[in-house]
C-alpha positions as CSV (number, residue, x, y, z in Angstrom):
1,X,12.7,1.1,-4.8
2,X,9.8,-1.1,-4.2
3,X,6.2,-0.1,-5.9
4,X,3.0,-0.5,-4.8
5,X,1.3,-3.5,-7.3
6,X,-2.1,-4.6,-8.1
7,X,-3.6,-7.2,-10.3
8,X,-5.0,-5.1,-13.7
9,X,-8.4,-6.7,-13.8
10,X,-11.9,-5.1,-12.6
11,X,-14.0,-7.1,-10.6
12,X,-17.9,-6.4,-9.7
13,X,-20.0,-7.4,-7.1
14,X,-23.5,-6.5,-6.7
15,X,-23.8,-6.1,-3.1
16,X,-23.1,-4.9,0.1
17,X,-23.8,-6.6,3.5
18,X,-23.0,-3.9,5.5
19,X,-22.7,0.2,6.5
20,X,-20.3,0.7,9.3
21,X,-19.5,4.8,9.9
22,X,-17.6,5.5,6.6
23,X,-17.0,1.9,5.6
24,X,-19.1,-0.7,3.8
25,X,-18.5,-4.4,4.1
26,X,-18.6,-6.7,0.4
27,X,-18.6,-10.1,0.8
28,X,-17.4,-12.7,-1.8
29,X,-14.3,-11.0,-2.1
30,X,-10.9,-13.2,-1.6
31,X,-8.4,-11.4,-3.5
32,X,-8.8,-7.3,-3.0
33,X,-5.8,-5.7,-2.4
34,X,-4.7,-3.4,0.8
35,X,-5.3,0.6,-0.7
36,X,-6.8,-0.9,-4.0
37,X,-9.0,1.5,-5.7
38,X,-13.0,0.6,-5.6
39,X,-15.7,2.5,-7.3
40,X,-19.7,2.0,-5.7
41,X,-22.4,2.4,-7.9
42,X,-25.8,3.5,-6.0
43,X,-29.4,2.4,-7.7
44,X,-30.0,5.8,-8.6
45,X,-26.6,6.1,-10.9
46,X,-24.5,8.1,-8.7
47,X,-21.2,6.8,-8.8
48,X,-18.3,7.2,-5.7
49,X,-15.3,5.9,-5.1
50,X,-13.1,4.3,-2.0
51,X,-10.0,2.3,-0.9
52,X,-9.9,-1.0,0.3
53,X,-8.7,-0.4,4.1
54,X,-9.1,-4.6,4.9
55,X,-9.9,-7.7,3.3
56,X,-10.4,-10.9,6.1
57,X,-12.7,-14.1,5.9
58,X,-13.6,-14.1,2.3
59,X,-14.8,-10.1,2.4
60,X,-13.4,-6.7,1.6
61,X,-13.6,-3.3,4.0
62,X,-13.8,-0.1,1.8
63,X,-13.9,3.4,3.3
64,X,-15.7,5.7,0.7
65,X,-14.1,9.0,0.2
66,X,-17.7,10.9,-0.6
67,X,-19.2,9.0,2.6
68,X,-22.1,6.4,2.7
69,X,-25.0,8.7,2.9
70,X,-27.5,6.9,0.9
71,X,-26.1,3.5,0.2
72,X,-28.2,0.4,-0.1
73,X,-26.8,-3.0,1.4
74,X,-28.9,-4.8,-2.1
75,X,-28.7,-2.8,-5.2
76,X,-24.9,-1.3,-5.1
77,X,-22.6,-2.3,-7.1
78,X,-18.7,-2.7,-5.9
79,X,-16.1,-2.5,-8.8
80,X,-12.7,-3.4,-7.5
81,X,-10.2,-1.6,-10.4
82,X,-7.4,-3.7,-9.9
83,X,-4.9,-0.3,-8.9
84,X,-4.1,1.9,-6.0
85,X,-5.3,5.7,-6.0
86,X,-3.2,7.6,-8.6
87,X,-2.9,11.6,-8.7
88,X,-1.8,13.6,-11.7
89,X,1.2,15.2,-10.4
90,X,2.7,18.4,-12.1
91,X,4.7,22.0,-11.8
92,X,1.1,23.2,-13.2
93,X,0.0,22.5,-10.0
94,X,1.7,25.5,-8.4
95,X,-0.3,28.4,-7.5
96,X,-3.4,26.0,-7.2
97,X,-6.0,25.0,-4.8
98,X,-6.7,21.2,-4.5
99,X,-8.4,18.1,-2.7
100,X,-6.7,15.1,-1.7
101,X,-7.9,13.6,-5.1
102,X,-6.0,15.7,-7.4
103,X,-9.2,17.7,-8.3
104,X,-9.0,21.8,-8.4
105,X,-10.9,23.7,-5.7
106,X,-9.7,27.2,-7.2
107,X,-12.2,27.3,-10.1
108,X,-9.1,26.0,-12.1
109,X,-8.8,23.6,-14.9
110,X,-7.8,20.3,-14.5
111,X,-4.3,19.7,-14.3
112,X,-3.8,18.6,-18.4
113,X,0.4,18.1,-18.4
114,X,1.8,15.8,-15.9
115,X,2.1,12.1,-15.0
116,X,0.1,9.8,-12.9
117,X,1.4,8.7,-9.3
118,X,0.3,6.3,-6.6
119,X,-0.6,8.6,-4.3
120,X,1.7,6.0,-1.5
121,X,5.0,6.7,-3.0
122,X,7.9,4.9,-2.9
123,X,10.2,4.2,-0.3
124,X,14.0,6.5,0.1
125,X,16.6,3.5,0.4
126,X,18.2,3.9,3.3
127,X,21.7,3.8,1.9
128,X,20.8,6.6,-0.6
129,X,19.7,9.4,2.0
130,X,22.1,12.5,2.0
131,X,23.0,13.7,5.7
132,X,20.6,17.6,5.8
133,X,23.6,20.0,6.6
134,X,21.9,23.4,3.9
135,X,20.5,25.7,6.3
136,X,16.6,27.1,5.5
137,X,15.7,30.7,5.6
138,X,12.3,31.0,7.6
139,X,12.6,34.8,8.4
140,X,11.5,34.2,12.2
141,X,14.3,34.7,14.2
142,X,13.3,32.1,17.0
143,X,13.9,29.4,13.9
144,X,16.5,30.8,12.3
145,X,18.5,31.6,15.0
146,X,18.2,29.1,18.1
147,X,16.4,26.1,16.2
148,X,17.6,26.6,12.9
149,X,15.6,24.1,10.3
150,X,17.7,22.4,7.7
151,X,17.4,21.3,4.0
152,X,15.9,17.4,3.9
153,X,14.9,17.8,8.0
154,X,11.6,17.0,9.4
155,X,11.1,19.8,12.3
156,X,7.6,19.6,13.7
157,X,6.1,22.8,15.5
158,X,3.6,21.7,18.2
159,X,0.9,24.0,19.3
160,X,-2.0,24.1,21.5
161,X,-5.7,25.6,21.2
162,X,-6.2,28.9,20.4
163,X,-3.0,29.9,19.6
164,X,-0.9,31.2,16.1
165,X,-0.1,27.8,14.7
166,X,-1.8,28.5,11.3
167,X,-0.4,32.8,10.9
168,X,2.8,30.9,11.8
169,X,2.4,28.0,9.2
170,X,1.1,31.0,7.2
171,X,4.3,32.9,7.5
172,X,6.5,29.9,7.0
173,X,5.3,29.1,3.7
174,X,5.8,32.9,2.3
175,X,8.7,33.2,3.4
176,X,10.9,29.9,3.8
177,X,13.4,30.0,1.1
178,X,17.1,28.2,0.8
179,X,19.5,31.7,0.0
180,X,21.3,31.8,-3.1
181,X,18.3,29.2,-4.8
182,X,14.9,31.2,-4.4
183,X,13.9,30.4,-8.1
184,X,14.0,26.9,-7.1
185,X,11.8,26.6,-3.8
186,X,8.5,25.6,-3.5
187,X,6.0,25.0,-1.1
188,X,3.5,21.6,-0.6
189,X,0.7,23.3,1.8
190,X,-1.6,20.4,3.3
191,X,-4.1,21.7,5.1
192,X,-5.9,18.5,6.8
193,X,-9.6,19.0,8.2
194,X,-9.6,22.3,8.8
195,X,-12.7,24.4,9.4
196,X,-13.9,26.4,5.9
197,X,-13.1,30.1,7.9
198,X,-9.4,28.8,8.1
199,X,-9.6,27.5,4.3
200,X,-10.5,31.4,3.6
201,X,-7.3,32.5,5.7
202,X,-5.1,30.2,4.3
203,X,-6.1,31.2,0.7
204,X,-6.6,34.9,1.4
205,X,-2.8,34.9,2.9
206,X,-1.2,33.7,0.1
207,X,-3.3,35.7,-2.6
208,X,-2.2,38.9,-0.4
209,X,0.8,38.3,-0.5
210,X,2.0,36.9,-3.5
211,X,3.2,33.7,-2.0
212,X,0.5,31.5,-3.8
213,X,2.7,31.2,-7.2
214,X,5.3,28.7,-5.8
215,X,2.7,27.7,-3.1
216,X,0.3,24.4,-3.9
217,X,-2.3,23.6,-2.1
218,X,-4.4,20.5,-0.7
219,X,-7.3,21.0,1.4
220,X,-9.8,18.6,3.2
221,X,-12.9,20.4,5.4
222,X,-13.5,19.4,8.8
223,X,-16.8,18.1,7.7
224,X,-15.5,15.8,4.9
225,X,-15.5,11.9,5.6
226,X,-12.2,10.6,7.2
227,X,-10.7,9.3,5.0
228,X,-10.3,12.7,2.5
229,X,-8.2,13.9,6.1
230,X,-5.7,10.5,5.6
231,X,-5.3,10.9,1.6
232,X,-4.2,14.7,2.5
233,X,-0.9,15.0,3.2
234,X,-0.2,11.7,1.2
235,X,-1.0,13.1,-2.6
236,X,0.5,16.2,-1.4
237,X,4.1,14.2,-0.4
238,X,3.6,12.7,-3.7
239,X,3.5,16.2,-5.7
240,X,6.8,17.4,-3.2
241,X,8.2,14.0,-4.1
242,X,7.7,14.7,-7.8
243,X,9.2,18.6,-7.7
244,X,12.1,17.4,-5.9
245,X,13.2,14.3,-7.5
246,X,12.3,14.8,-11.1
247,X,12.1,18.6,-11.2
248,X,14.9,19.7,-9.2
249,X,13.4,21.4,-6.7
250,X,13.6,22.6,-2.8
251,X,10.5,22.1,-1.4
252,X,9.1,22.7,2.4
253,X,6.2,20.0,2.8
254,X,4.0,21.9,5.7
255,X,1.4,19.7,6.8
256,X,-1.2,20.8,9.7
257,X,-3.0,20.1,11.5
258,X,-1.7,16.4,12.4
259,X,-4.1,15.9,15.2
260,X,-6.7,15.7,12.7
261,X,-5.3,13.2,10.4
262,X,-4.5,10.9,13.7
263,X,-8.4,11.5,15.1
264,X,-9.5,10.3,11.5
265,X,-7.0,7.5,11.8
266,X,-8.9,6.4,14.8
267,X,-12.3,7.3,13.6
268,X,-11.7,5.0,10.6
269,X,-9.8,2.3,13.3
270,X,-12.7,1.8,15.6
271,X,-15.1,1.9,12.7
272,X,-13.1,-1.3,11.9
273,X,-13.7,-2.7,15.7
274,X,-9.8,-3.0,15.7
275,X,-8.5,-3.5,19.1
276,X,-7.3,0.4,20.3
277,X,-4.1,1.3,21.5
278,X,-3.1,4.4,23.8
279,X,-6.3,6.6,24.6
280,X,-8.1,4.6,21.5
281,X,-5.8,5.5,19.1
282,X,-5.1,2.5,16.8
283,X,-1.7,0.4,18.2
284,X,0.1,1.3,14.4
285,X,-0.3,5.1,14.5
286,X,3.5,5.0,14.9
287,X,4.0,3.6,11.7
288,X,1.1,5.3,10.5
289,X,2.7,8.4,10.8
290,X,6.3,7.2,9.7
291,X,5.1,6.5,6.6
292,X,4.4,10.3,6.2
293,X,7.2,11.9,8.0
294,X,9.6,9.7,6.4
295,X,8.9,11.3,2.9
296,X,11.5,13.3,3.9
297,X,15.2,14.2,2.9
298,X,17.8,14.5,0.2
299,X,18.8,11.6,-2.4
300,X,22.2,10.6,-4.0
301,X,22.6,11.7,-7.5
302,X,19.3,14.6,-7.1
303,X,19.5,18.3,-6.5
304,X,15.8,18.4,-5.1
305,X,14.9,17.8,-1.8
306,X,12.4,17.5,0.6
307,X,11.9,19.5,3.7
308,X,9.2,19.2,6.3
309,X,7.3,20.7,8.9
310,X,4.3,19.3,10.1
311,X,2.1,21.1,12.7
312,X,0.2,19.9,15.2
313,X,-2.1,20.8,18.1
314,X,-1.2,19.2,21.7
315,X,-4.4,18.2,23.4
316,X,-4.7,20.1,26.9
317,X,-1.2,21.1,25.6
318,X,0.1,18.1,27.0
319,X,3.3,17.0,25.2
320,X,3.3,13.5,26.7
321,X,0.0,12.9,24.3
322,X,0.3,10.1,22.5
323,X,0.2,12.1,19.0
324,X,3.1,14.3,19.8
325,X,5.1,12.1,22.0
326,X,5.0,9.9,18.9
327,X,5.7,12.6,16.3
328,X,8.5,13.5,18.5
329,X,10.3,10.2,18.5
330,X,9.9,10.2,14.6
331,X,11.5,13.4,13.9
332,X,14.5,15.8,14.3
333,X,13.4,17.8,16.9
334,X,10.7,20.5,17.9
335,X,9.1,23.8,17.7
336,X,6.8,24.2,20.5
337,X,4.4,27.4,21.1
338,X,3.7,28.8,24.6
339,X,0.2,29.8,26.2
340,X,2.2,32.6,28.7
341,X,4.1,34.0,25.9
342,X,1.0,34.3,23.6
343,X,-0.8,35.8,26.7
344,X,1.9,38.7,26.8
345,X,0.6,39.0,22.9
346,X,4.3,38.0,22.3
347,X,4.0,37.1,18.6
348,X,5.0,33.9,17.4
349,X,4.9,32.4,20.9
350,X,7.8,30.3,20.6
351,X,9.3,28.8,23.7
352,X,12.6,28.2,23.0
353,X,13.8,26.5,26.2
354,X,11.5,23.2,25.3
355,X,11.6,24.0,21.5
356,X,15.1,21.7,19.4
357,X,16.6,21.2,16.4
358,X,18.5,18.1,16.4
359,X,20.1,18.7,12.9
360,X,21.5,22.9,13.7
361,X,24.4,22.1,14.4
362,X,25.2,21.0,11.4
363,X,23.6,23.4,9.1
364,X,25.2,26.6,10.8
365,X,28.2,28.8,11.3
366,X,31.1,29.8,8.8
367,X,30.2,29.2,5.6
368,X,26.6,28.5,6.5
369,X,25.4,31.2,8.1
370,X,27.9,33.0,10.3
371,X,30.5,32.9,12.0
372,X,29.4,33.5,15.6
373,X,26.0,31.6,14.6
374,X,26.6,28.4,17.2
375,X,28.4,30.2,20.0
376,X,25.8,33.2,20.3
377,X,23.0,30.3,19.9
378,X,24.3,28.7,23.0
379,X,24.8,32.3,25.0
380,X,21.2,32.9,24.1
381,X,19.7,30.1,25.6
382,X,21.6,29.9,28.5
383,X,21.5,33.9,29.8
384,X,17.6,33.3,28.7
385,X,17.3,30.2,31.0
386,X,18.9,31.8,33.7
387,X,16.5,35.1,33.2
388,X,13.5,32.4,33.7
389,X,15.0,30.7,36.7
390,X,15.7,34.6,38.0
391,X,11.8,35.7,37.4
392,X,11.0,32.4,40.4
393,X,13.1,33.4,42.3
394,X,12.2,37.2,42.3
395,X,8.5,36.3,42.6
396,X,9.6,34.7,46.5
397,X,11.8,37.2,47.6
398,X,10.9,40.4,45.5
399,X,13.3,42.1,42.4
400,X,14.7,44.8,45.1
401,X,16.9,42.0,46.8
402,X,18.3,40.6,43.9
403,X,22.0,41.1,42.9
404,X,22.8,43.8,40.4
405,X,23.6,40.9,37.7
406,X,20.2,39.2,38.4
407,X,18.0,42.4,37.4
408,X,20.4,42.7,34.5
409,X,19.2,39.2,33.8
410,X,15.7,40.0,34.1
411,X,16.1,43.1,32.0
412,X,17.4,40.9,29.5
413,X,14.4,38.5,29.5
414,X,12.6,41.0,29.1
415,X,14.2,42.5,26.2
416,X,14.7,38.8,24.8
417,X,10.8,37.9,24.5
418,X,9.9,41.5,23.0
419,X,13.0,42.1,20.7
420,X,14.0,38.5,19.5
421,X,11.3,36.2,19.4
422,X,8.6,39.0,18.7
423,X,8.6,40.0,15.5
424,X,5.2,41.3,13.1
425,X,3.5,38.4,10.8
426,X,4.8,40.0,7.6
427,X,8.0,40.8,9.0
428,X,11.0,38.7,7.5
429,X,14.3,38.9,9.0
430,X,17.5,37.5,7.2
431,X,19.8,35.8,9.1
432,X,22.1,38.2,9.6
433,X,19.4,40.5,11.5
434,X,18.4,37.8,13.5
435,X,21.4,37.1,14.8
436,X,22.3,41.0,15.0
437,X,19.7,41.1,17.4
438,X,20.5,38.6,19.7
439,X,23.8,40.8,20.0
440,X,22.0,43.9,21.1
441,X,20.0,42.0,24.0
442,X,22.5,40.5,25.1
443,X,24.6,43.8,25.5
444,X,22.6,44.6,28.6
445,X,24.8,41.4,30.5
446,X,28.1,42.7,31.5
447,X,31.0,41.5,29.6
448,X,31.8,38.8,32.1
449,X,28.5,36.9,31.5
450,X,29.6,35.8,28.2
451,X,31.1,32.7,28.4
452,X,29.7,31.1,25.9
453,X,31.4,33.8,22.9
454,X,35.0,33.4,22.1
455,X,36.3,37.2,23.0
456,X,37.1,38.1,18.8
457,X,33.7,37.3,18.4
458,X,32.9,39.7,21.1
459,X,34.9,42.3,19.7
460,X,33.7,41.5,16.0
461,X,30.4,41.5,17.2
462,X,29.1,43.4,20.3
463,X,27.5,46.8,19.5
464,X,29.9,48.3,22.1
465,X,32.8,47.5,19.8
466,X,30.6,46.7,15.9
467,X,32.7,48.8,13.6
468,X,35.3,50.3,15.6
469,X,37.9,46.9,14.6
């Protein structure tokens, strides 16, 4: 693995020639370092700190994570430390409340045992990555059982305005677990610009609940400078990279909301006057965001591993966006929340037609989950699909001129959205219920309509026959 590296000597200049949005400009520097860690000394005392974000033409670019309110282009004084940001990384650090700079929002102590960390990480070798094939546990059936998320996958849920992504993250975190291992699963919760009312629902949820002792925390405010929404989810990859790789853990990295970290990506890019890309977004947000999502997976020779799930909020819901059309092309697949479904106060408003998991396949059936797992996956989807197409076509020509096996499907639909992928925010079904109740919705089809089930399956299965073989 290659490290990030940076001369050890300090060097000080003693002013600034420039305020740009959240940057400041020092000239006379030829020799700062890309992410090197710089400390700014106002007149008055008051010391801050920032990251060198570029360094051209014999001058250095620094976005300041406390913001430049107050800084005078004469009497500050740059020191340029010589090293990257570092975090104190440690299991102490579960059950806590953080910023992006390793410091404790929860009234807390400092974190005392541990070991430092660039806050960057280092890079999974290729040739070391273990293929995810451990199915997760999230209790909600419309996961579990259509899209099912595995150990070391990066599954993304995309969302839109107003609707459940965070009770969803919410109910993710508190429940997730790999079976058989619960003592060793943990949950990295980044929480990147969010507004303070949904810092105080976050943190009530897990309080409630119980959930905050193998949950840790990192939270930046909508109203902090851009640069605290960027460092987010990177020291809290570096604490998931620690608990998997040196302490043996499982851990489910949920990161949300991603559209905030890519509109302070492009805050901080036209800041810079850097030439913008799709709808102003600077041209390397694909690589931007790599660099997170790829702090993912399982290593040769460690029993850790790192799962994750970022969440994001589609603009105008529109998938083709250049935030989750990237995301998409990045990761394993999709979870994507509907606006019809949430308007039927169907709860969570999964749509399950445009939502995939690449990896399922793999993780699933005998030996992983059960036996009829893949087969009734496929039956679902397709008897749901065909329920959707039936609702068109009974809008035009009216349910009562339908064929006695279309109003069975539509029944179905029906009993699919309200008994499947409804389910209550604490409620946490195993797998076995989930896919329990896929069989009794799809028992209002006729026999003949289930193509997709091998027939001992049916008669293992189907409530008509369950316990009678």
């Amino acid at each position: 693995m290659t490290k990030l590296t940076f001369q050890l000597n300090v060097r000080e200049y003693n002013s600034v020639s420039g305020v740009r949005g959240p940057l400041i400009i020092v000239p006379g520097v030829s020799d700062a370092a890309y992410d090197e860690l710089v400390e700014i000394e106002l007149p008055n005392g008051e010391k801050r700190r920032g990251l060198v974000v570029d360094s051209q033409l014999g001058m250095a670019i620094v976005q300041v994570f406390e913001g430049t309110t107050g800084i005078s282009s004469a009497k500050t004084v740059t020191r340029f430390l010589g090293r990257g940001l570092e975090v104190k990384v440690s299991e102490e650090m579960l059950g806590r409340i953080f910023n992006p700079l390793g410091e404790p929002l929860d009234n807390g102590p400092p974190v005392i045992k541990g070991e430092k960390r660039n806050i960057y990480g280092d890079p999974i070798n290729p040739a070391e990555r273990i293929y995810p094939e451990e199915f997760i546990q999230t209790g909600i059936s419309a996961i579990d059982g259509l899209n099912s998320l595995l150990r070391g996958q990066k599954l993304p849920i995309f969302s839109g305005s107003g609707l459940p992504a965070n009770t969803l993250a919410a109910q993710i975190a508190r429940q997730a677990t790999v079976r058989g291992e619960e003592t060793k699963f943990a949950v990295v919760f980044a929480a990147i610009g969010i507004k303070y009312d949904e810092f105080l629902f976050f943190r009530k949820f897990f309080e409630e609940t119980g959930a905050i002792n193998r949950v840790a925390m990192f939270v930046s405010l909508a109203n902090e400078p851009p640069v605290m929404k960027i460092l987010t989810p990177r020291t809290a990859l570096t604490l998931a990279e620690y608990l998997a790789f040196e302490q043996e853990m499982h851990v489910l990295a949920i990161l949300i909301d991603m559209t905030n970290y890519a509109e302070a990506l492009r805050e901080l890019s036209t800041a810079k006057e850097e030439v913008p890309g799709r709808q102003g977004y600077p041209g390397y947000m694909y690589t931007d965001l790599a660099s997170i999502y790829e702090r993912t997976g399982k290593v040769k020779g460690k029993k850790g591993s790192i799962t994750q799930m970022p969440i994001l909020t589609m603009p105008n819901d529109d998938m083709t966006h250049p935030i989750p059309d990237l995301t998409g092309y990045i990761t394993e697949g999709q979870i994507v929340l509907d606006r019809n479904l949430f308007n039927k106060g169907i709860y969570p408003p999964i749509n399950v037609l445009m939502s995939l998991s690449r990896l399922m396949k793999d993780g699933v059936g005998a030996g992983k989950t059960r036996d009829d797992h893949k087969e009734l996956a496929n039956q679902l989807f397709a008897s749901y699909a065909r329920a959707v197409d039936t609702r068109g076509l009974a809008a035009i020509v009216g349910e009562d001129s339908l064929p006695e096996v279309d109003r069975k499907y539509l029944l179905f639909g029906e009993l699919f959205e309200k008994k499947f992928i409804s389910q209550g925010v604490t409620e946490n079904r195993s797998i076995e219920q989930t896919l329990d109740i896929g069989w009794e919705v799809l028992s209002v089809l006729p026999e003949t309509e289930l193509t997709n089930l091998k027939d001992w399956q049916i008669k293992k299965y189907h409530p008509k026959y369950r316990g009678k073989t």
